[in-house]
C-alpha positions as CSV (number, residue, x, y, z in Angstrom):
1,X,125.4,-58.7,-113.0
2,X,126.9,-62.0,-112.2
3,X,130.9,-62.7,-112.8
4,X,131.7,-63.4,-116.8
5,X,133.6,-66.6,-115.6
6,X,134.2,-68.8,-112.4
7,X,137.3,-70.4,-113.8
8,X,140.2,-68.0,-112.8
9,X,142.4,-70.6,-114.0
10,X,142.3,-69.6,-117.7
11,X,140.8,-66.1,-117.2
12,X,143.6,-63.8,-116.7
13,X,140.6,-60.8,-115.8
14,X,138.9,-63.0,-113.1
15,X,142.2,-64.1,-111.6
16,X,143.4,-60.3,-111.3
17,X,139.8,-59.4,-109.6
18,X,139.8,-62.2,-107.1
19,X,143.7,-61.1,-106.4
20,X,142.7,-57.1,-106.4
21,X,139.3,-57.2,-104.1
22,X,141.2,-59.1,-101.7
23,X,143.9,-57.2,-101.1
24,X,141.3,-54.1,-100.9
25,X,139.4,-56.4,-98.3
26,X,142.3,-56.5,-96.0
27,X,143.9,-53.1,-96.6
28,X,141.2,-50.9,-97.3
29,X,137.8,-52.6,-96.1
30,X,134.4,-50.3,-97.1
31,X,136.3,-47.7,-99.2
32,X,135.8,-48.0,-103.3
33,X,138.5,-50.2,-104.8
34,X,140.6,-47.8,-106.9
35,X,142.3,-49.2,-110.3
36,X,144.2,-46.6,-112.3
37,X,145.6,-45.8,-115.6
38,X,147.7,-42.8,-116.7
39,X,148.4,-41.4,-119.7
40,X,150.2,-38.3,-121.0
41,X,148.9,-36.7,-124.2
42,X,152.4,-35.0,-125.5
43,X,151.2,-36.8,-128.7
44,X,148.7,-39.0,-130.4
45,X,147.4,-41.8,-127.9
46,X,148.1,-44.6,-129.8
47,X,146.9,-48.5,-129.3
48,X,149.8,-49.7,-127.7
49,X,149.1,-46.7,-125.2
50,X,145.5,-48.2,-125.0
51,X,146.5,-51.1,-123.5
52,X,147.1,-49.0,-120.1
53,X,143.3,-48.7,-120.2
54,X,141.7,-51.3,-121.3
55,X,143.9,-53.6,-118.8
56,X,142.5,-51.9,-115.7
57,X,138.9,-51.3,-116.9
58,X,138.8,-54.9,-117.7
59,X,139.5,-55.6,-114.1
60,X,137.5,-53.2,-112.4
61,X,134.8,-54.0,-115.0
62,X,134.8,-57.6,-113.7
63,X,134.7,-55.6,-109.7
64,X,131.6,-54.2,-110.2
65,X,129.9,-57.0,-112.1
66,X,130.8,-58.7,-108.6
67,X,128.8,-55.7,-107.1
68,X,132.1,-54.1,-105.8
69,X,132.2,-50.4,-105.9
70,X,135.4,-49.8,-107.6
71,X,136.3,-46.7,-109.4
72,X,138.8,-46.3,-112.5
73,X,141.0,-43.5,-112.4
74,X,142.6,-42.1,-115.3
75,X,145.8,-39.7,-114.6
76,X,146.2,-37.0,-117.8
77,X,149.8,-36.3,-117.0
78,X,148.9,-33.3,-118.9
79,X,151.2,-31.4,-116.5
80,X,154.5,-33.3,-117.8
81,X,157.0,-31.1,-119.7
82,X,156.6,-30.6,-123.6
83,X,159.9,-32.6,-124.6
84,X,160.0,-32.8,-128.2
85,X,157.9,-31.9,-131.6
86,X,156.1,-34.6,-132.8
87,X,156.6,-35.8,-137.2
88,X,154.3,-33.4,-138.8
89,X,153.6,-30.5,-136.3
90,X,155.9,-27.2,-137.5
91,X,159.5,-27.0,-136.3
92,X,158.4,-23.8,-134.5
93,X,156.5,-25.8,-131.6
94,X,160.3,-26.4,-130.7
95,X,160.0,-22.7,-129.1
96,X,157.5,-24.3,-126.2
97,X,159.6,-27.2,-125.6
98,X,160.2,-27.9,-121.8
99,X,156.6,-26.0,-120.6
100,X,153.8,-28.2,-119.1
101,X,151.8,-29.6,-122.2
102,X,148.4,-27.7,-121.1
103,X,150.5,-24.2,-121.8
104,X,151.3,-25.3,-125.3
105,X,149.1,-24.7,-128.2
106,X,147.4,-26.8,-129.8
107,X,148.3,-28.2,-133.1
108,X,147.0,-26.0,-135.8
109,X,143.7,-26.5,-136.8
110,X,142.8,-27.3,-133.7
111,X,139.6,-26.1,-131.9
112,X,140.8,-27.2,-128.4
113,X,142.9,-24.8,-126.0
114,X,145.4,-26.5,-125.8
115,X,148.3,-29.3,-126.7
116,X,147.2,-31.5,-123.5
117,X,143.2,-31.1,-124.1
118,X,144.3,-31.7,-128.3
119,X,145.3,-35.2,-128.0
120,X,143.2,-35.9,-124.9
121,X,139.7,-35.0,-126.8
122,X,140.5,-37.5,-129.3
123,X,140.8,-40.7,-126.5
124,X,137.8,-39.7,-124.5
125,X,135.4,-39.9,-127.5
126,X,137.6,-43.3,-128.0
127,X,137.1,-44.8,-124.5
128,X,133.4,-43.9,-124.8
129,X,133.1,-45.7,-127.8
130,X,134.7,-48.7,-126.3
131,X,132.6,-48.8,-123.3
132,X,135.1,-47.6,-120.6
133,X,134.4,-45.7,-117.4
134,X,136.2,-44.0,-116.1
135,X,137.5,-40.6,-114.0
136,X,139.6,-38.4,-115.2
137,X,141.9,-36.6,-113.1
138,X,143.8,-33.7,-114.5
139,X,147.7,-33.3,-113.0
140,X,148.0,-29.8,-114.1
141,X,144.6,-29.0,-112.2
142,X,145.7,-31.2,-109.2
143,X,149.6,-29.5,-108.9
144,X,148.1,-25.9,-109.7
145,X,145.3,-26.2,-107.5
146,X,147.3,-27.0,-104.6
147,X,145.8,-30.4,-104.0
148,X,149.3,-32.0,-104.2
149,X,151.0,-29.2,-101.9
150,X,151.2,-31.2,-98.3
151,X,152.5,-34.4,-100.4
152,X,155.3,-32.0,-102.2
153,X,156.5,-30.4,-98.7
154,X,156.5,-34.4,-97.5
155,X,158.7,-35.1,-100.3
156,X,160.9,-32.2,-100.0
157,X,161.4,-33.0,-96.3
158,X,161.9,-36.7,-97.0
159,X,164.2,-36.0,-99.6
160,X,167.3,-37.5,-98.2
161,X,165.4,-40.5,-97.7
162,X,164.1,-40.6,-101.5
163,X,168.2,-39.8,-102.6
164,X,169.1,-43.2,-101.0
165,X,166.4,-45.4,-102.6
166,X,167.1,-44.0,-105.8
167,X,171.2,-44.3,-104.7
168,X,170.7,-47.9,-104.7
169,X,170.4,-48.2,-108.6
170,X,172.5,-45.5,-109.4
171,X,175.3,-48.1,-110.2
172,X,177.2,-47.9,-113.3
173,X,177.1,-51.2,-116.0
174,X,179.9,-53.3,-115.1
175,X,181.4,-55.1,-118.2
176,X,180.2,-58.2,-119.6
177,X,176.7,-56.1,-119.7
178,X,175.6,-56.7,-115.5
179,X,174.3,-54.1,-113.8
180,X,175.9,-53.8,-110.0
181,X,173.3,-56.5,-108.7
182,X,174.6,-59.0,-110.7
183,X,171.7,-59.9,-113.3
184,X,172.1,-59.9,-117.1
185,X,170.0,-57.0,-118.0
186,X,168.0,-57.2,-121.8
187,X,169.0,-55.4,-124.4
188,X,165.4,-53.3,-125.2
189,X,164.5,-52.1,-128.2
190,X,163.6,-48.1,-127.8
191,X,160.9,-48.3,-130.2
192,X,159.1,-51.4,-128.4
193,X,159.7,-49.4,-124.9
194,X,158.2,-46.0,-127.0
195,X,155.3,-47.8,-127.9
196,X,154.6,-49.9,-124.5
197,X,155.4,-46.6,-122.7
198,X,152.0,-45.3,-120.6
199,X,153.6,-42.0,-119.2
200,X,155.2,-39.7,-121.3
201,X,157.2,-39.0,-117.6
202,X,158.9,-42.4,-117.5
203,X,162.1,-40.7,-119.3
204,X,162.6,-37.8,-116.7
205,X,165.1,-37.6,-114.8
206,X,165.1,-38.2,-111.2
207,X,165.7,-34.9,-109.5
208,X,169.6,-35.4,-108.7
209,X,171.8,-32.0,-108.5
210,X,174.9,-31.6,-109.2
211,X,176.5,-30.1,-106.3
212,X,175.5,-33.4,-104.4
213,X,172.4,-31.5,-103.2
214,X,168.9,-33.8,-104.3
215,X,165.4,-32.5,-104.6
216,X,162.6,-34.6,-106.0
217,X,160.9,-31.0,-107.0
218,X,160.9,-29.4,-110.7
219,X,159.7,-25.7,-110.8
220,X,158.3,-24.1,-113.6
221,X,160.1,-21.4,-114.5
222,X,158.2,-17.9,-113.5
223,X,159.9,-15.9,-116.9
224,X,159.9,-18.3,-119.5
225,X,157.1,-21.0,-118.0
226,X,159.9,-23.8,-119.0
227,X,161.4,-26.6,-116.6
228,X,165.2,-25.8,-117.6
229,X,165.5,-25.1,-114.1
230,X,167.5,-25.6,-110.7
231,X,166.5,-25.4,-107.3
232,X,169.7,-24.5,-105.8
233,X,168.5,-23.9,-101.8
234,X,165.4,-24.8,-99.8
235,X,164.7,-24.4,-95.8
236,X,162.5,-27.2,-94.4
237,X,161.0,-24.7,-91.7
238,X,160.2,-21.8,-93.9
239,X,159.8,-23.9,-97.1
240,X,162.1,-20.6,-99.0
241,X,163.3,-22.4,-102.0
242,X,165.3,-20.4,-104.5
243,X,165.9,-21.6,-108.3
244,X,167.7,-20.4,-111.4
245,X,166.2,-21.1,-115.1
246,X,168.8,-21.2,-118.0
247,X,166.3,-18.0,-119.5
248,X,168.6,-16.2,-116.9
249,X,165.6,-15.8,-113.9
250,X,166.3,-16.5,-110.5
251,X,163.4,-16.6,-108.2
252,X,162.8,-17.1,-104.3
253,X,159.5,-18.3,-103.1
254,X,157.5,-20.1,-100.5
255,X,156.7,-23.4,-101.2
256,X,154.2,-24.1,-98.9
257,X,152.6,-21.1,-101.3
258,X,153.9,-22.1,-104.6
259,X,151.6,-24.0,-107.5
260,X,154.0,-23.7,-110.5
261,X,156.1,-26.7,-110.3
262,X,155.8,-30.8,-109.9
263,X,157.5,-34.0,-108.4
264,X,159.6,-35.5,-110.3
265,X,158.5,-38.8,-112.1
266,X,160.2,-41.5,-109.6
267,X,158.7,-39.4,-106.4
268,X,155.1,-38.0,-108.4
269,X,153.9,-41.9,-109.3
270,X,154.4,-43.0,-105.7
271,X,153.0,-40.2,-104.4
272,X,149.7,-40.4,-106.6
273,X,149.3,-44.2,-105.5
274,X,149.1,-43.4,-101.4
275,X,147.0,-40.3,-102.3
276,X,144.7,-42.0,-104.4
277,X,144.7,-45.4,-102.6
278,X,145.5,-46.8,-105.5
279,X,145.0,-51.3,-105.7
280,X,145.5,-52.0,-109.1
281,X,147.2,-50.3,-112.2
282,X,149.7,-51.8,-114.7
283,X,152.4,-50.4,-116.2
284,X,154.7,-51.0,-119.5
285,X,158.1,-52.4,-120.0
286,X,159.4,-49.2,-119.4
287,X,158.2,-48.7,-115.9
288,X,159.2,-52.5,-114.7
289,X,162.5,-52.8,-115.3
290,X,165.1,-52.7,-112.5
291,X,165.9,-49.8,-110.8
292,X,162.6,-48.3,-113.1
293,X,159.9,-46.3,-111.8
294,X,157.1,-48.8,-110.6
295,X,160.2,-50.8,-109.0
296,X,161.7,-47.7,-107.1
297,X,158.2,-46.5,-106.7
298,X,157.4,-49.4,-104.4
299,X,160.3,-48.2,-101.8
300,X,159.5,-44.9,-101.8
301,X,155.5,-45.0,-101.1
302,X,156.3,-47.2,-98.7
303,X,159.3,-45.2,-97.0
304,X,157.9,-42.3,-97.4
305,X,154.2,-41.9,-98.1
306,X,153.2,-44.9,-95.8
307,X,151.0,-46.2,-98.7
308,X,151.5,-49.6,-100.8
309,X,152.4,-50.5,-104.0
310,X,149.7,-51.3,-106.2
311,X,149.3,-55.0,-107.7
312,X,151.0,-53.8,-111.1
313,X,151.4,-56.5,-114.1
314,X,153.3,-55.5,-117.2
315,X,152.2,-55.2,-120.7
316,X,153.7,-56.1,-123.3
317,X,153.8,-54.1,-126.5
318,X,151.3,-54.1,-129.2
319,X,151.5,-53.8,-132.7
320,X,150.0,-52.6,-135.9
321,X,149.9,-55.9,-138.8
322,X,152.0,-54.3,-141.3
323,X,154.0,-51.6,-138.9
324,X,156.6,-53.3,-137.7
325,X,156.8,-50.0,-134.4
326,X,154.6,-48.0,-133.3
327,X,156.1,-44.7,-131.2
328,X,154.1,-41.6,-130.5
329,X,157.0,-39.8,-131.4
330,X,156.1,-40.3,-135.0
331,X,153.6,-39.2,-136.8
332,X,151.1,-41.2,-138.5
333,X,150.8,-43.6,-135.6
334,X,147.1,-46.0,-135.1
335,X,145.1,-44.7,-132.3
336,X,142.0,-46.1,-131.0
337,X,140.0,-43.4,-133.2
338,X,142.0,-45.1,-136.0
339,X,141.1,-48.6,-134.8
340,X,137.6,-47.6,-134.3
341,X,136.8,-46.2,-137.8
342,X,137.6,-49.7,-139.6
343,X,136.7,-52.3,-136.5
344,X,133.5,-52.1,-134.5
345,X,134.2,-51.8,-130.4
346,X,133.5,-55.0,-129.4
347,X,136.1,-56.3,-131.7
348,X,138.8,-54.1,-130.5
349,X,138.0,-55.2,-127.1
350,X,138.3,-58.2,-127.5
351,X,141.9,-58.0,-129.0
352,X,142.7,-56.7,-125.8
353,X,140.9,-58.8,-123.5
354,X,141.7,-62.6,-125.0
355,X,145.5,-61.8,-124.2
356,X,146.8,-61.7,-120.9
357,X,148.4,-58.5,-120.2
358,X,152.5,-59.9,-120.5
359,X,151.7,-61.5,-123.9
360,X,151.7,-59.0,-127.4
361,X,149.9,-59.0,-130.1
362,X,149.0,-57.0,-133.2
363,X,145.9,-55.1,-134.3
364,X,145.8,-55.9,-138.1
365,X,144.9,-52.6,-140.4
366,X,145.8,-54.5,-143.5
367,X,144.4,-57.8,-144.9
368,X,144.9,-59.5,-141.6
369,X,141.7,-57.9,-140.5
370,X,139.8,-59.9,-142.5
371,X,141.4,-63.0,-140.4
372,X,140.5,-61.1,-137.4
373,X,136.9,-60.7,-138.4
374,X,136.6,-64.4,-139.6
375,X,137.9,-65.4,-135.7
376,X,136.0,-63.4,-134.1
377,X,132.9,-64.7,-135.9
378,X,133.7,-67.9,-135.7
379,X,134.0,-67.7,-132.0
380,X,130.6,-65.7,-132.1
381,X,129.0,-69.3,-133.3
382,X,131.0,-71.2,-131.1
383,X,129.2,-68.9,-128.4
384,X,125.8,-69.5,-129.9
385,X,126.3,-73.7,-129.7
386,X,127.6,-73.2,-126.5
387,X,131.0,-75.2,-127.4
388,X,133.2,-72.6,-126.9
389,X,136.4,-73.1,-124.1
390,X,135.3,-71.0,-120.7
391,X,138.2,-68.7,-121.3
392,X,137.1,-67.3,-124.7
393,X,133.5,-67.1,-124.0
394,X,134.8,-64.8,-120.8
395,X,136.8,-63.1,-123.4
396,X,134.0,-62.6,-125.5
397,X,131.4,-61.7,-122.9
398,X,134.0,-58.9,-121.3
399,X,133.7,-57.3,-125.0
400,X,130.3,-57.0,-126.2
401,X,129.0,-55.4,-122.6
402,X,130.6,-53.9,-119.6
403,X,128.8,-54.2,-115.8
404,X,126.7,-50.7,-117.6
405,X,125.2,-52.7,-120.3
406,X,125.6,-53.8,-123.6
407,X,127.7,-52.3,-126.4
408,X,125.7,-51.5,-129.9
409,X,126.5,-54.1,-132.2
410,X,125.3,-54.9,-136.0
411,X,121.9,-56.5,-135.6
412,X,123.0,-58.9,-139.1
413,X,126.8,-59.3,-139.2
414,X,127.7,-60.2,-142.7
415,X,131.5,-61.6,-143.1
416,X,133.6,-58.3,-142.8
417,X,135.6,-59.3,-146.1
418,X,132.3,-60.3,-147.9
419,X,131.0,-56.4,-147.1
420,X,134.5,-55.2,-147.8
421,X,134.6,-57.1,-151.5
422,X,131.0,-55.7,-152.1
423,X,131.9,-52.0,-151.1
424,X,135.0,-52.3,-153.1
425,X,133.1,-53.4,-156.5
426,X,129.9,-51.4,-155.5
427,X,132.2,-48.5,-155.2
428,X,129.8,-47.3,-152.1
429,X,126.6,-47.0,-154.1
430,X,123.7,-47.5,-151.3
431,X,121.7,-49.3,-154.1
432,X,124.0,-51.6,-155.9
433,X,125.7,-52.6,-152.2
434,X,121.4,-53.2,-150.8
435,X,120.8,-55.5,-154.2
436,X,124.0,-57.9,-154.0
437,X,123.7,-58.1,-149.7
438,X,119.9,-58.9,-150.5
439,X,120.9,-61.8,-153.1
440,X,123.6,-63.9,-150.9
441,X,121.1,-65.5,-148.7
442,X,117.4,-65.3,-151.0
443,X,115.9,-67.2,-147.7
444,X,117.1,-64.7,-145.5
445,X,117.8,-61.4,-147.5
446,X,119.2,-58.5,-146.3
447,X,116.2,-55.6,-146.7
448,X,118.1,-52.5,-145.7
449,X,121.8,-51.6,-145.0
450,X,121.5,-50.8,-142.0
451,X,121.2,-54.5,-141.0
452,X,124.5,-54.6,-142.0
453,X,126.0,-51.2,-140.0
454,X,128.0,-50.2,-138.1
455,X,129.8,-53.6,-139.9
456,X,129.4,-52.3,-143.2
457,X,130.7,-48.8,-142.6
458,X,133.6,-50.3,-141.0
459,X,134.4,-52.4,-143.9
460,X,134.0,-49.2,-146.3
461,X,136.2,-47.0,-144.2
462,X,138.6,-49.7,-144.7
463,X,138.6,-50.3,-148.1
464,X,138.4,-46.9,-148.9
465,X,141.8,-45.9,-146.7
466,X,143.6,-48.6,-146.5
467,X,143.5,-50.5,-149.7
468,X,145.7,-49.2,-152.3
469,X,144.2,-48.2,-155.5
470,X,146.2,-51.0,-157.4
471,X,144.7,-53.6,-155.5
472,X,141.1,-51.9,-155.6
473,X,138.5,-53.8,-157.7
474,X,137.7,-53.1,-160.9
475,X,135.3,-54.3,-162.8
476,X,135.3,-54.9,-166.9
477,X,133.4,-52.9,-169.1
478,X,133.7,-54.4,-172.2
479,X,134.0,-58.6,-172.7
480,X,138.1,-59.5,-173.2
481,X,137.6,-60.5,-176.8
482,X,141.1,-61.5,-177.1
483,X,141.5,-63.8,-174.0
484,X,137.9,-65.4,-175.5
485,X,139.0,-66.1,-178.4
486,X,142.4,-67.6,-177.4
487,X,140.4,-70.4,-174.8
488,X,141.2,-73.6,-175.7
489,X,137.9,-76.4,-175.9
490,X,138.1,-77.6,-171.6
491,X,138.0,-73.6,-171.1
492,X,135.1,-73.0,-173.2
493,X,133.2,-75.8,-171.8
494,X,134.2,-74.6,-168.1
495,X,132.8,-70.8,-168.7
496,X,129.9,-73.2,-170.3
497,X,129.3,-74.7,-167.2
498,X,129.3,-71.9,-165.1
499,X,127.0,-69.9,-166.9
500,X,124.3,-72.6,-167.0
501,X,124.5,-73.2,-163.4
502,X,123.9,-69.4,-162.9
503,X,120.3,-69.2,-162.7
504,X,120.1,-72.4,-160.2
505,X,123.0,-71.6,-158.1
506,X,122.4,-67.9,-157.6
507,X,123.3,-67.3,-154.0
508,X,126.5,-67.2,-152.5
509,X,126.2,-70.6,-151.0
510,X,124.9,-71.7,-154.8
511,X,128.0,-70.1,-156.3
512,X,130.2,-71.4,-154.2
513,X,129.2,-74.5,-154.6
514,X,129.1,-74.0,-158.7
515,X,132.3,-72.6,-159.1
516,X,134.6,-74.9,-157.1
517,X,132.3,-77.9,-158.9
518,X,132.8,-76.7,-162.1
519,X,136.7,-78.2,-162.2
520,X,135.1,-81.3,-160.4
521,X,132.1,-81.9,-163.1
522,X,135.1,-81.6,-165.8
523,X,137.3,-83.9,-164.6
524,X,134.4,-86.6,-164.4
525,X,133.9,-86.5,-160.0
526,X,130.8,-86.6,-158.5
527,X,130.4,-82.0,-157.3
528,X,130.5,-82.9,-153.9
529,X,134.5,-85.2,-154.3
530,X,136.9,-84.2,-151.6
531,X,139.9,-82.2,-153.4
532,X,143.2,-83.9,-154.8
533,X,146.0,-82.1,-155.2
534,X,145.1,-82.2,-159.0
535,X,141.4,-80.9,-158.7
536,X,143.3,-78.1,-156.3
537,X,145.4,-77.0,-159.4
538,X,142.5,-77.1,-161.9
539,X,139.9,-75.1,-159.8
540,X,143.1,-72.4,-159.4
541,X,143.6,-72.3,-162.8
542,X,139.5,-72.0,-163.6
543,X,139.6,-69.3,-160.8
544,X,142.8,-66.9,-162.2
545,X,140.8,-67.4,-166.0
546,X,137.7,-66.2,-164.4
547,X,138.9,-63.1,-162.4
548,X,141.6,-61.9,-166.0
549,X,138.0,-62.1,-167.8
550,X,135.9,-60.4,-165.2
551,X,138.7,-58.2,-163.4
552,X,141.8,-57.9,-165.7
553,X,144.0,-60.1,-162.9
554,X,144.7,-62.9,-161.4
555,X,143.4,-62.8,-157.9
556,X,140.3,-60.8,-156.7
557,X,137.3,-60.7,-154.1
558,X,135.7,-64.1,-153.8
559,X,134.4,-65.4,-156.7
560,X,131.0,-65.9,-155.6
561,X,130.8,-62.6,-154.2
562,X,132.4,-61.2,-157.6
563,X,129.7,-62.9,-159.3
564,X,126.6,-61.5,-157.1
565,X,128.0,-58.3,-157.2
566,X,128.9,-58.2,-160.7
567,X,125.6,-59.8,-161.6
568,X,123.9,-62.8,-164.2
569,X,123.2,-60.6,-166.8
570,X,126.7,-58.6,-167.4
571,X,129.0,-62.4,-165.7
572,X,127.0,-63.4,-169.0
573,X,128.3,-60.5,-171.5
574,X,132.4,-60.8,-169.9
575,X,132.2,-64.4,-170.1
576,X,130.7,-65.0,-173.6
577,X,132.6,-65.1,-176.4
């Protein structure tokens, strides 16, 4: 499949690929490019989380379209310590707090085995929804396996070594808010870092002792399978390394022999990037500030592993329209799954691929989603006349198919908020939604729903879960006799207007046109008059009378979607007096 675009000026993916293939080229010529993710599933795997992913599939995506063989990893740091209960699990987790998250239950209810496997489940069936490929890699099968065991004697050996590059920012803040080195350091916002964060490990500490001694090397504890533990002795030669555990065990045992412990954040990243030969893989705020993880972790893989830092851009954090944080420490937090039952895939996608990695955004879960569905059809046409800028029809072709193929879309994509009005007045009756979607082009009509899907489900799901039931539609039953009969004469004629253009006009196009004319024909201009600021206020006011006679409020759906959906026969019987 050829490349999505040849300018790389505008097209953050294509600029990364160029960069990524040719550092692989002159580092690692004839061995599969390796970009990688990694995420730790202590908790729901929320959006901002999702841009770990979606940044490095975009770019190995855009590899293999070039006919690369590049591979994605994805890291489940499913090995990382259970560190605190998340809002709305029981209190009595607590007890399993500090054991690796694959030897924590899972949440109750559950049908997986385990915490770890939980909250993974639930992003897989994501990521193949979206399109991505990927392999996952599993740390607590990789440290308890043994794979890592030659890499953690390294370490241990190196250790001294790893003490003095993590020495180096282990400087106190000097006043006036400057770190040791001099530069004005950011105030961050621990929500915003929370939410960018793409390792529930970038908070651990970094091994140091307190007796001066350092080891980049965490066991597990044998009695109480926690990590409140201290390795107080180890022999290089024999690899006898002795710990305590504040459960009151103390344990000897080989290490060149023991599979119940891991690396230490700072050391385990760096480790994981000369072992997997990792080129690419990005990495939140979190990781990139000074004296952080990805910035120590480029001394010690270097220093110590004799591998290379990968090319690593941050991301910036991502947000939920109407959330001002998102943290994965809360309950109640958007995840892809979330995302995914209101937005089709490409969609998502593309929120993700249109911005470059350092620049947020926010994934709307209110009204703004109708905006978003409006942009993205608008660039959909755009597409279609071939007018559209090189940067957002590489946007748009990275998020309707991958280099595998392309993504199931909806065969007739109706306006999201014109499916959304009609499921909200319809109520989700199959029948009455097929008759109204069959009336709003009669040259065109829709036939069957699914036409419509997975478009129209989406705009179901969201009116049924995330429209409040005050702002739900509501039809009238019965004619406001009261408001009729208190319509002065320009009123009357309006509704008589209207109603004689029904039959003539019945499409949406036709009502559109009628019901923003109506005002026009009334004050004496020709139906198709550009607006005055005068015509503005009389076509508001002959809007808010017809949605108090049809709805019982001022604002509504659309009008001419009310109308279709509501239908000649009863418009007639509300709007008669």
């Amino acid at each position: 499949m050829p490349t999505v675009a040849q300018s790389t000026e505008t097209d953050w993916v294509s600029r990364f690929a160029d960069e990524v293939i040719a550092d692989a080229e002159r580092h690692a010529p004839g061995k599969p490019i390796v970009c990688a993710s990694g995420l730790s599933p202590s908790g729901p795997i929320h959006l901002g989380n999702l841009r770990e992913v979606m940044t490095p599939h975009l770019v190995a995506d855009e590899i293999r379209r070039r006919g690369h063989d590049c591979v994605h990893l994805i890291s489940w740091d499913d090995y990382d310590r259970f560190r605190k209960v998340p809002a709305g699990i029981d209190p009595s987790w607590s007890e399993h707090i500090g054991k690796p998250l694959t030897s924590v239950p899972a949440p109750p209810g559950s049908t997986q085995p385990n915490w770890a496997e939980h909250y993974k489940a639930a992003m897989v069936t994501a990521l193949a929804e979206l399109g991505v490929e990927f392999r996952g890699v599993s740390q607590t099968q990789q440290y308890t396996s043994g794979v890592y065991r030659e890499q953690i004697l390294l370490a241990m050996r190196e250790r001294g070594t790893i003490d003095a590059v993590l020495d180096r920012y282990r400087t106190k803040e000097k006043p006036g808010g400057k770190k040791a080195g001099g530069k004005q350091q950011k105030p961050v916002d621990e929500a915003e870092l929370a939410a960018a964060e793409g390792s529930g490990a970038a908070g651990e500490d970094d091994g140091s002792g307190t007796g001066g001694d350092y080891y980049p090397y965490k066991p597990y504890c044998g009695a109480c399978e926690k990590d409140f533990t201290t390795v107080v002795s180890y022999d290089d030669d024999t690899t006898e390394l002795t710990y305590t555990c504040t459960c009151g065990h103390k344990e000897t045992v080989l290490l060149r022999e023991y599979d119940r412990g891991k690396l230490v954040w700072k050391v385990d990243w760096p480790m994981r990037w000369a072992f997997e030969g990792v080129t690419f893989e990005p990495s939140g705020v979190d990781h990139s500030s000074p004296g952080s993880s990805y910035v120590v972790g480029g001394q010690i893989v270097r220093e110590v592993f004799g591998g290379r830092q990968p090319i690593g851009p941050m991301y910036a954090f991502v947000g939920i329209s109407g959330m001002a944080k998102m943290s994965s420490s809360r309950g109640g937090v958007p995840t892809p799954s979330d995302a995914l039952e209101i937005m089709e895939a490409p969609l998502l996608r593309w929120l993700y691929a249109r911005r470059r990695p350092n620049q947020s955004f926010k994934v709307a879960f209110d009204q703004e989603i109708q905006r978003t569905y409006d942009e993205w059809d608008a660039l959909e046409r755009r597409i279609a006349e071939g007018t559209a800028q090189p940067a957002d029809a590489a946007a748009h072709a990275r998020s309707v198919r991958t280099a595998a193929g392309e993504l199931p879309r909806t065969p007739r994509p109706l306006p999201y908020r014109t499916l959304a009005s009609v499921v909200d007045i319809t109520q989700g009756s199959a029948d009455q939604t097929l008759r109204i979607l069959s009336e709003l082009d009669p040259e065109r009509p829709v036939t069957s729903l699914d036409q419509t899907r997975p478009r129209l489900d989406r705009a179901e799901r969201w009116i049924s879960t995330h429209v409040p039931a005050d702002q739900r539609t509501r039809v009238r039953s019965e004619p406001d006799t009261e408001l009729l009969a208190s319509l002065d004469d320009g009123q009357r004629e309006a509704l008589r207007l209207l109603l004689d253009g029904l039959e003539t006009h019945w499409s949406l196009d036709g009502l559109t046109t009628l019901v923003y004319g109506v005002p026009k024909v009334r004050a004496g201009l020709d139906p198709e008059a550009k607006p005055t600021p005068e015509l503005k206020l009389a076509q508001r006011s002959f809007f808010a009378l017809l949605y108090q006679l049809l709805v019982g409020r001022d604002t509504g759906p659309r009008l001419p979607t009310l109308l279709l959906a509501v239908g000649a026969d009863r418009v007639r019987t509300l709007l008669t007096a």
